[in-house]
C-alpha positions in Angstrom: -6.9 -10.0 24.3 -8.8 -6.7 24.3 -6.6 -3.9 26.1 -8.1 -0.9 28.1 -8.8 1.9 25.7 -6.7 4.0 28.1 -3.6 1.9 27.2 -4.7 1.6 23.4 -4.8 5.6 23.8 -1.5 5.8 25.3 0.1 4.0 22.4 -1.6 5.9 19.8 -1.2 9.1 21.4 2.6 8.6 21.8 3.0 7.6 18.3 2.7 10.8 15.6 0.7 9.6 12.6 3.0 12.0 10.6 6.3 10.2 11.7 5.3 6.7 11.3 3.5 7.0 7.9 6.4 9.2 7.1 8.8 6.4 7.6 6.7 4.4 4.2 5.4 7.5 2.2 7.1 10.3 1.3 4.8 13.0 3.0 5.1 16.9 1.6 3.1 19.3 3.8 0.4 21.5 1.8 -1.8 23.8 4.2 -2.5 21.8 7.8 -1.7 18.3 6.3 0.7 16.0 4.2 0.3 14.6 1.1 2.0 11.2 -0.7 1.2 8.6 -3.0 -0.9 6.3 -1.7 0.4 2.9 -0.4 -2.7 1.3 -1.0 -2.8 1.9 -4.7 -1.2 2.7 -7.9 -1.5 6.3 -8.6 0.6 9.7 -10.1 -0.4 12.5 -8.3 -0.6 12.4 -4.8 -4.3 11.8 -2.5 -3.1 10.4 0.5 -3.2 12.9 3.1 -2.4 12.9 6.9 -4.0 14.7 9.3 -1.1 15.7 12.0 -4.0 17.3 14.0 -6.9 14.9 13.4 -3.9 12.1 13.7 -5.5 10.8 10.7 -4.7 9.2 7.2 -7.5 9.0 4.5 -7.1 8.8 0.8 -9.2 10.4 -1.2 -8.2 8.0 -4.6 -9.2 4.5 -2.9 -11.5 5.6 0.5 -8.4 3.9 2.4 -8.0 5.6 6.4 -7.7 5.5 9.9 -5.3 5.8 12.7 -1.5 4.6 13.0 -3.1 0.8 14.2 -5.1 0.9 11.0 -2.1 1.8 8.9 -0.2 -1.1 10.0 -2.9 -3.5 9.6 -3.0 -2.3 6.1 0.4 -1.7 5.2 2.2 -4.0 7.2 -0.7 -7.0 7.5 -0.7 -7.0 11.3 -3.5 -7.9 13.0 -4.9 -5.2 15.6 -2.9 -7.2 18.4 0.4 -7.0 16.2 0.4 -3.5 15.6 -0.6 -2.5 19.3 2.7 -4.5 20.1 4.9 -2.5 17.6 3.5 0.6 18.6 4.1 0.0 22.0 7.6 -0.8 21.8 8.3 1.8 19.0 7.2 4.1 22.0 8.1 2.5 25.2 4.6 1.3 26.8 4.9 -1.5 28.5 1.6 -3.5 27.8 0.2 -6.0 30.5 0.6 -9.6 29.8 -1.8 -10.5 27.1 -4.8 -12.9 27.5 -6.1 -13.6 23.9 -9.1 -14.2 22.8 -10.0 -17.4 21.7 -10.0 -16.3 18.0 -6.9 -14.2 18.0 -5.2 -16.9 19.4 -6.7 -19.6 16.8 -4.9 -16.9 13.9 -1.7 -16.2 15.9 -1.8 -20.7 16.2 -2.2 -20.8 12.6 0.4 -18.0 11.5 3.1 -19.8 13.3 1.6 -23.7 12.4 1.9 -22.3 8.2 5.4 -20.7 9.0 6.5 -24.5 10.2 5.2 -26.4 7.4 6.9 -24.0 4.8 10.1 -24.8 6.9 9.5 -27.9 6.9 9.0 -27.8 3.1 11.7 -26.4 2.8 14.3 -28.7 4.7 12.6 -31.7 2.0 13.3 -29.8 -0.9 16.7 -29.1 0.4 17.6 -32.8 1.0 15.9 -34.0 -2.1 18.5 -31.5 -4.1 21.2 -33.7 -2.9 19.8 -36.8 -3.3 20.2 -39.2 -6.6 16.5 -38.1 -7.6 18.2 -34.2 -7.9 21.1 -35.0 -9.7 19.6 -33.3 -13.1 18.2 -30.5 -11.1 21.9 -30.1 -9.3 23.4 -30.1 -12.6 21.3 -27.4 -14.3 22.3 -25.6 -11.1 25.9 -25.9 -11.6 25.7 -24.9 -14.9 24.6 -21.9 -15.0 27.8 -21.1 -12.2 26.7 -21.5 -8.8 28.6 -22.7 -6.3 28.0 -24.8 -3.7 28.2 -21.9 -0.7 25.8 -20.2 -3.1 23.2 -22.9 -3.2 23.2 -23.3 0.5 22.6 -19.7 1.3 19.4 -19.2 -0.6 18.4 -22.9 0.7 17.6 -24.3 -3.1 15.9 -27.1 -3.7 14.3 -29.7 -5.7 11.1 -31.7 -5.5 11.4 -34.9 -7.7 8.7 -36.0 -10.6 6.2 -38.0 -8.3 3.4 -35.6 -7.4 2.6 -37.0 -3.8 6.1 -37.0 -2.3 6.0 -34.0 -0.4 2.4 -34.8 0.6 3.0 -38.3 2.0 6.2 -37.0 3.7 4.7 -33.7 5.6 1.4 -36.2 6.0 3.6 -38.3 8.4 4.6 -35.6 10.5 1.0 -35.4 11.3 -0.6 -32.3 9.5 -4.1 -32.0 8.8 -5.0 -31.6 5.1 -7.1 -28.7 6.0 -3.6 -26.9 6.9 -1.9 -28.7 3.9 -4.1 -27.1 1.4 -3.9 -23.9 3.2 -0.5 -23.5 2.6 -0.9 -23.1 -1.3 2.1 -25.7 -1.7 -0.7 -28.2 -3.0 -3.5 -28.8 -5.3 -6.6 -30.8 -5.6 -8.8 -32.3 -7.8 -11.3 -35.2 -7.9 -8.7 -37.7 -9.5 -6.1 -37.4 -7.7 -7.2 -36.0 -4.1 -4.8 -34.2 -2.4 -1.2 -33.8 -4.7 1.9 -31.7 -4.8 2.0 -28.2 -6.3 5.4 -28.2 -6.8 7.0 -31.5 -9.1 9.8 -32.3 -11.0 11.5 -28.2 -10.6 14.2 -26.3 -8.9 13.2 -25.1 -6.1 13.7 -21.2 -4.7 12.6 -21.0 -1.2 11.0 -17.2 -1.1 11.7 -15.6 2.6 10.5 -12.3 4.4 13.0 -10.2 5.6 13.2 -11.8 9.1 14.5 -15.3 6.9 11.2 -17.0 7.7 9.9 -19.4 4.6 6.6 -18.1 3.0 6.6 -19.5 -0.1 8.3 -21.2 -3.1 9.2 -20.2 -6.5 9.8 -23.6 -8.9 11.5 -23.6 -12.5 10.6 -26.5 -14.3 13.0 -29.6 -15.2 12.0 -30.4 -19.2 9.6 -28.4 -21.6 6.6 -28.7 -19.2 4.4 -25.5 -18.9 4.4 -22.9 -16.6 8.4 -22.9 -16.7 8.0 -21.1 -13.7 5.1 -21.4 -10.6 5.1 -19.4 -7.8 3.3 -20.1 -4.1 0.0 -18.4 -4.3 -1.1 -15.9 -1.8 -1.6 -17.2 1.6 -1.7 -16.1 5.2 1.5 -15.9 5.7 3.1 -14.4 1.7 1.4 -12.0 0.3 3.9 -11.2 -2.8 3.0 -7.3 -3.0 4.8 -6.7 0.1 7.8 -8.8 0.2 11.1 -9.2 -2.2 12.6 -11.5 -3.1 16.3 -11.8 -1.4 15.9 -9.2 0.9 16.9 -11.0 4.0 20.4 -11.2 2.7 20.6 -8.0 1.2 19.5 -6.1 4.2 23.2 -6.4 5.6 24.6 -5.7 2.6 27.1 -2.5 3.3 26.9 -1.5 0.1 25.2 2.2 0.0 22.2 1.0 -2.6 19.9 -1.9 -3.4 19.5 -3.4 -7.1 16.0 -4.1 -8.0 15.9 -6.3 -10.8 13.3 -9.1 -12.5 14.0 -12.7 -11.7 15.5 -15.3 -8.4 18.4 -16.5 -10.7 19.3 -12.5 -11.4 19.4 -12.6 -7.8 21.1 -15.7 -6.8 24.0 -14.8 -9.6 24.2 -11.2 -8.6 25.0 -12.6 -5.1 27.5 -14.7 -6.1 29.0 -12.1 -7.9 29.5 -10.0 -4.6 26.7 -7.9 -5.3 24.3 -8.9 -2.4 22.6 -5.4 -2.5 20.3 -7.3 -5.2 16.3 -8.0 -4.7 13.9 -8.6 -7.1 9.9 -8.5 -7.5 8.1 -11.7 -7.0 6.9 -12.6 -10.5 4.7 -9.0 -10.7 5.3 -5.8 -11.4 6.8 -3.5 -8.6 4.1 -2.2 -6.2 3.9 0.8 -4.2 4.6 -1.4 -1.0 8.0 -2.9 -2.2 8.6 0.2 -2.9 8.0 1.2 0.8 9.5 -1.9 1.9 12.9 -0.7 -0.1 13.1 2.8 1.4 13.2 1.5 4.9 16.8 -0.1 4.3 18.2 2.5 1.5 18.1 6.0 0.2 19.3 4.9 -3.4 17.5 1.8 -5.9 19.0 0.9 -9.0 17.1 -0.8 -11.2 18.5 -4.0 -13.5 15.2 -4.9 -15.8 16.0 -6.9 -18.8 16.9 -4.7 -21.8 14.2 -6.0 -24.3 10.9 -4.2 -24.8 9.0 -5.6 -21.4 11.9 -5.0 -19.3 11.5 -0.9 -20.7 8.6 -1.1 -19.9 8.4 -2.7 -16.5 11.4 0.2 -15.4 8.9 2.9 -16.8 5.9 1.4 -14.4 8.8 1.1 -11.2 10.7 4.1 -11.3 7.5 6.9 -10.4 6.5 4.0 -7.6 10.5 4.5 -6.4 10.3 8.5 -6.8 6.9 8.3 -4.8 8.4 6.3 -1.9 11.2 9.1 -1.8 13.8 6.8 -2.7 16.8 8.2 -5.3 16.6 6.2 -8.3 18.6 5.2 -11.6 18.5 3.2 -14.2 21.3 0.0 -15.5 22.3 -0.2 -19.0 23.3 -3.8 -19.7 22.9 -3.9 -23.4 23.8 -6.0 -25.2 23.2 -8.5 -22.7 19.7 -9.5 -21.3 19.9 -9.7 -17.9 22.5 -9.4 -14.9 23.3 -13.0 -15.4 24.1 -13.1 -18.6 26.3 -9.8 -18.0 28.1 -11.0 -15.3 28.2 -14.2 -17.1 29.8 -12.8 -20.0 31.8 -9.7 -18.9 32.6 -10.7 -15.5 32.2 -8.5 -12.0 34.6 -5.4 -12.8 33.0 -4.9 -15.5 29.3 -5.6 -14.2 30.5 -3.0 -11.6 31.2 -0.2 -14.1 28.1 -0.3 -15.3 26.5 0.3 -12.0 28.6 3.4 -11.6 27.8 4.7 -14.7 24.0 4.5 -13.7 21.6 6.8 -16.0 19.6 9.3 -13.8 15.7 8.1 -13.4 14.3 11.0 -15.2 16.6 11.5 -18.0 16.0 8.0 -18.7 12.1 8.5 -18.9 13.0 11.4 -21.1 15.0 9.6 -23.6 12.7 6.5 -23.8 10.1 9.3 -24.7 12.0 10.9 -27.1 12.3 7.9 -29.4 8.4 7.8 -29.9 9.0 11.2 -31.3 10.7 11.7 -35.2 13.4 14.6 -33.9 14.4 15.0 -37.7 10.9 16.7 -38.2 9.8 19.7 -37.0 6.5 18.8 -35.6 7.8 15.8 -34.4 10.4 17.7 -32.3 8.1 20.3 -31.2 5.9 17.2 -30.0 8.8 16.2 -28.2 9.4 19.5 -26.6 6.2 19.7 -25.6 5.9 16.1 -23.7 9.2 16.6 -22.0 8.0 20.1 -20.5 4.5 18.6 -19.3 7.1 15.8 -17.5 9.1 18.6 -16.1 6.1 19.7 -14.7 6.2 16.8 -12.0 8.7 18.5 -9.9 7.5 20.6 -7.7 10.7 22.0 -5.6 11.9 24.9 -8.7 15.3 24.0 -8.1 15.3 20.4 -8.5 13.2 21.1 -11.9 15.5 23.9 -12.9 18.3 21.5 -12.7 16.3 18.9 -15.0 15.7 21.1 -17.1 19.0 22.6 -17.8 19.9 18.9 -18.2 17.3 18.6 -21.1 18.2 21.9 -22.7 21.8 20.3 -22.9 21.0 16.7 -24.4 18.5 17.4 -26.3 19.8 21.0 -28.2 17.3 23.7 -27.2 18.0 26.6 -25.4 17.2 26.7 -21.5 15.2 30.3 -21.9 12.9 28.8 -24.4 12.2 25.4 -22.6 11.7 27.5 -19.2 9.0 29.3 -20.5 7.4 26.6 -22.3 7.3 25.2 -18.9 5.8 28.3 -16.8 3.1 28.5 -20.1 2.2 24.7 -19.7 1.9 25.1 -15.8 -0.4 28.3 -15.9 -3.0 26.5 -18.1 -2.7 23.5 -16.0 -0.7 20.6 -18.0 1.5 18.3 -16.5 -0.8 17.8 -13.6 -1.5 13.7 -14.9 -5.2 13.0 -14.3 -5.2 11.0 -10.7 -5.2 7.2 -11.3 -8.4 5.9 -10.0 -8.5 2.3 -8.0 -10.4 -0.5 -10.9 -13.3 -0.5 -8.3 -14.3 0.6 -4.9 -13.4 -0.8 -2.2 -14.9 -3.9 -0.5 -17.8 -3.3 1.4 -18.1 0.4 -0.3 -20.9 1.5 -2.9 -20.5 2.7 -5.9 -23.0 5.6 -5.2 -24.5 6.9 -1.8 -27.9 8.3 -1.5 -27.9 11.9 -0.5 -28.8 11.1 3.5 -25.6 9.1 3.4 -23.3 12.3 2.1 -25.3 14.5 4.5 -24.2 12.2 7.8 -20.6 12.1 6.4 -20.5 15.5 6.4 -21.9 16.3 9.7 -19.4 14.0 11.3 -16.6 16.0 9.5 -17.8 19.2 10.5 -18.4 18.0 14.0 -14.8 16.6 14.6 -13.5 19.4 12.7 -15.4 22.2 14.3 -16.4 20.7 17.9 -17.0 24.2 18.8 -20.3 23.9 17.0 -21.3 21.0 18.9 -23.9 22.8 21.8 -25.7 25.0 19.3 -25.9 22.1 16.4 -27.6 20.1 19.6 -30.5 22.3 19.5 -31.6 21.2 16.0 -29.8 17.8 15.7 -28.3 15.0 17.9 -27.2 11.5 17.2 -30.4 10.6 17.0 -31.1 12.0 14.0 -28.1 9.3 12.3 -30.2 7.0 10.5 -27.5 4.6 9.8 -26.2 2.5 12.7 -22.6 3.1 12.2 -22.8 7.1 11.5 -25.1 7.3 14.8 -22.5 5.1 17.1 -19.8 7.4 15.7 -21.9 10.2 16.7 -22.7 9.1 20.1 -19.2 8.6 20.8 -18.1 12.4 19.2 -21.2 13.7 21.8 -19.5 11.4 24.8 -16.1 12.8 23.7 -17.0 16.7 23.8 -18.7 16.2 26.7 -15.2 15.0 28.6 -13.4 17.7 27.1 -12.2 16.5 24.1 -13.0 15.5 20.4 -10.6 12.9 19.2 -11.3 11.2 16.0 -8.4 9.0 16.4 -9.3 7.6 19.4 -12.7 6.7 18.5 -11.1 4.7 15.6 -9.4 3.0 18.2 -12.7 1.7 19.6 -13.2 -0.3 16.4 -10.7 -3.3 16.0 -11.9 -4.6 12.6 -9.7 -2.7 10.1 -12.3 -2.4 7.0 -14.5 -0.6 9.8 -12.1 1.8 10.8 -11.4 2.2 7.2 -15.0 3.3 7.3 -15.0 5.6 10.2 -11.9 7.3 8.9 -14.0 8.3 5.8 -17.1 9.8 8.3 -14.0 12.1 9.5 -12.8 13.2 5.7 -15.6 13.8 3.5 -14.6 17.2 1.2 -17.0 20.0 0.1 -15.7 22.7 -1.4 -16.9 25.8 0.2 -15.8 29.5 -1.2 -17.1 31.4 1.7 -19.2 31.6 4.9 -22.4 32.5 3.1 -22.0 29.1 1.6 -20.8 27.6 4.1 -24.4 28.8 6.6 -25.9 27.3 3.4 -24.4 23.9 3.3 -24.5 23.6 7.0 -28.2 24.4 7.0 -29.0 22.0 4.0 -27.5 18.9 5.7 -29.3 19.8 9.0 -32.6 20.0 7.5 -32.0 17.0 5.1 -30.8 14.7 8.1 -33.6 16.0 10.6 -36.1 15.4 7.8 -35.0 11.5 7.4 -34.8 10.9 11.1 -38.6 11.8 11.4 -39.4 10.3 8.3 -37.6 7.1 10.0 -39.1 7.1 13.0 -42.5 7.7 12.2 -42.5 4.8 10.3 -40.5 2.6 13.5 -43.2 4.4 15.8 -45.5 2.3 17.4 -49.6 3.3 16.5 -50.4 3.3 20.1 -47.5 5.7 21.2 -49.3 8.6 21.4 -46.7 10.8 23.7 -43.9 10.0 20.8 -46.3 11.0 17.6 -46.8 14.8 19.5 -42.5 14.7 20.2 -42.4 14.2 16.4 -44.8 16.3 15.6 -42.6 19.3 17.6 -39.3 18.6 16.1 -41.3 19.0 12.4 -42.3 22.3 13.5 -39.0 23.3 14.8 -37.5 22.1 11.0 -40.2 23.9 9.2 -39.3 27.1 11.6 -35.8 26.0 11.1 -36.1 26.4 7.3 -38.0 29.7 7.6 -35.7 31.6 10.0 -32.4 30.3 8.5 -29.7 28.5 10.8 -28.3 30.3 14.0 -25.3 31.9 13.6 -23.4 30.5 16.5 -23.9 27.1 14.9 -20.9 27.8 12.3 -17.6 27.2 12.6 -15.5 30.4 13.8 
């Protein structure tokens, strides 16, 4: 169903860009907008601004933007139906009864028809556990110490060493195989047609936070390779944004969550009493889980294993944490691997000692550095001295880094004074700033490079919604005409429509675009950045992109202009005297921005 654009502006309007995104990203205001990490990508120093006035978010790393609908289609994976609904109820607005659309309603069918054969899935693999065929699988699970209450609450499974039985079984409940093979919990190949993914493993149901099924994590029974297969992306589970656990540990009273490596980490953590515990879904942490963490907790600990990858894995999480705002520290289980074998081992009490004693975040980043460097030698030390002031550097707030670093100057033996002013020397020549992480590509449907009649028609759109003011004397040299790309000139038309009814809104013509890679697009036409010292520069710029846009636009049309069209040569041939006079004179002053 397509909604009135005056109830798609009421629910935008009554939802503050800065207080939703706020509520994923931790936001610090710098001039007339906020800046984070973005969501979107990986990156160290923040590009991801908001816009409170514009009611905008663009990135300036990855090109990623738009309103709050396109936010939640990104983030969140919502369709443009979906995050209308939130929105609405987040802010009260009762939306009419919705009609959809034949294909919104095909997606929604699917959605739901996926979310049913996972269950579905699910309940065999269940069944199968408990059946003579799962008796080895039930016994490795005993072994390593679950129970049976355990076992039942994460809904573990087993599917036995014939490769067709979960086919032939879901095939007699009537399923197409064109849905079959969309939910990823089969394979194909010329041989054997249509066959199980999952065969002969224990089975770890993987659910979202509302306890819905979207995929499956097996471990193998035997010396068969991978020992461990995971449900590949589909509609449904996309494994960047969801946890593993996290719909039992979301009622966990306990004041922090545990993020730590594997499902049996997990499961035994549980088990244990610890049912704060999530862990990452066979990746590396991503900025979303991240996100996805700070909506149930202030605090993460983090439980990686204590070899070499696991120190390594904590070093990529923990900025990803700090970025989401979330207060993080780090679990010393040596000389244990991994939760279960602690627990295992050394029981719950003392499991639970180690959680209180909990190394900061950032002292632990320092002291993994500090054993790259040889402290006995001089240089080496100095070295040392030096990295750990650049990382000081990352705090902006001076008395959360004067804190750090009077907690360096203690560990590691040099005096505060003399680290402080290493410090302010560092920060006045600019180190410590780490070079901004840039996405491995651009983004789909983006070019690597745009032609210079591109740039120009960004820029005018930015200067138009962020100066409307210059909107009636800009109309005496250009209009939206004179957009020679399709998109930039329906943008402009509507920016024209909008000043005319009193109001510029670059958030509400996003609206007007449903598909989110295009209001992705549209976000960027409202965020292009020049850097301009001064007015004189600015008259300069201004008067450079009119002239380049108005000279394409008559270049264009010419050439579109039919030979017998006499009446629309001689308009031509006036508006390229009004551009040469344009160039000669210089631009009119009540053109710029006040």
């Amino acid at each position: 169903m397509r909604y009135s654009e005056d109830i798609i502006e009421e629910v935008r309007s009554k939802n503050d860009i800065v207080d939703l995104i706020g509520g994923y990203v931790k936001l610090q205001r710098k001039g007339s907008s906020y800046f984070g990490l973005c969501p979107f990508h990986n990156e160290k120093s923040p590009s991801f601004s908001v816009s409170p006035g514009k009611q905008m978010y663009y990135c300036f790393g990855c090109g990623a933007g738009g309103n709050v609908f396109t936010f939640l289609m990104e983030y969140e994976n919502y369709t443009f139906q979906e995050a209308l609904k939130f929105l609405a109820d987040r802010a009260g607005v009762a939306l009419p009864e919705p009609v959809y659309t034949k294909e919104a309603r095909e997606q929604a069918d699917r959605r739901a028809l996926l979310l049913e054969i996972n269950k579905e899935a699910a309940k065999y693999f269940y069944v199968k556990l408990r059946s003579p065929e799962g008796t080895r699988a039930m016994e490795y699970l005993k072994g390593r110490g679950l129970s049976d209450e355990t076992i039942r609450k994460f809904g573990l499974g087993y599917s036995d060493r014939f490769h067709n039985q979960l086919y032939r079984y879901l095939k007699q409940k009537k399923y197409t195989d064109e849905v079959l093979m969309e939910s990823g919990l089969f394979n194909m190949d010329e041989k054997r047609g249509i066959y199980d993914k999952f065969w002969n493993r224990v089975i770890y149901p993987i659910m979202d936070a509302n306890s819905r099924v979207i995929g499956f994590g097996g471990r193998v029974m035997g010396d068969a390779k991978p020992k461990y297969l995971n449900s590949p992306e589909t509609l449904i589970f996309d494994k960047s944004r969801n946890l593993y656990g996290l719909h039992a540990a979301r009622s966990s009273r306990r004041k922090n969550l545990i993020i730590c490596e594997g499902y049996m980490d997990v499961i035994s953590m549980h088990q244990a009493g610890f049912t704060n515990a999530v862990a990452s879904l066979g990746t590396a942490l991503t900025s979303q889980q991240a996100s996805l963490l700070k909506r149930y907790t202030e605090e993460v600990l983090v439980i990686y294993d204590s070899d070499e990858a696991g120190v390594r894995a904590a070093l990529r999480a923990i900025p990803m944490l700090r970025g989401a705002g979330l207060s993080t520290r780090v679990v010393n289980l040596k000389p244990h691997k991994d939760p279960d074998e602690f627990i295992q081992a050394e029981g719950t009490e003392a499991f639970e000692e180690r959680l209180q004693e909990a190394e900061n975040s950032f002292l632990y980043e320092i002291r993994i550095l500090q054993q790259k460097y040889n402290m006995s030698d001089p240089q080496g030390k100095s070295d040392f001295f030096h990295a750990a002031a650049s990382r000081l550097l990352e705090f902006e707030d001076e008395i959360e880094r004067n804190s750090y670093l009077e907690a360096v100057s203690r560990t590691y033996g040099i005096e505060t004074g003399a680290l402080r002013k290493l410090v302010n020397r560092l920060a006045l020549k600019g180190i410590g700033a780490e070079p901004r992480e840039k996405p491995a590509g651009p983004p789909e449907g983006k070019k690597e490079k745009e032609d210079g009649i591109q740039k120009a028609q960004k820029l005018m759109l930015t200067w138009m919604t962020s100066y409307p003011e210059i909107l009636p004397g800009l109309s005496r040299c250009i209009t939206s005409r004179d957009f020679v790309t399709p998109l930039f000139r329906k943008v402009a038309e509507m920016v024209e429509e909008q000043y005319r009814e009193g109001e510029v809104n670059p958030a509400r013509i996003i609206s007007r675009f449903e598909d989110g890679s295009q209001q992705s697009q549209v976000a960027e036409l409202f965020n292009t950045k020049l850097s301009l010292e001064n007015r004189e520069e600015q008259r300069k710029a201004l008067e450079d992109v009119i002239c380049n846009m108005k000279e394409s636009s008559l270049n264009y049309r010419i050439s579109h202009l039919s030979p017998e069209d006499m009446q629309g040569l001689q308009r031509l041939m006036e508006e390229k005297k009004q551009l040469e006079t344009l160039r000669e004179t210089g631009l009119p002053a009540d053109i710029l921005p006040r």
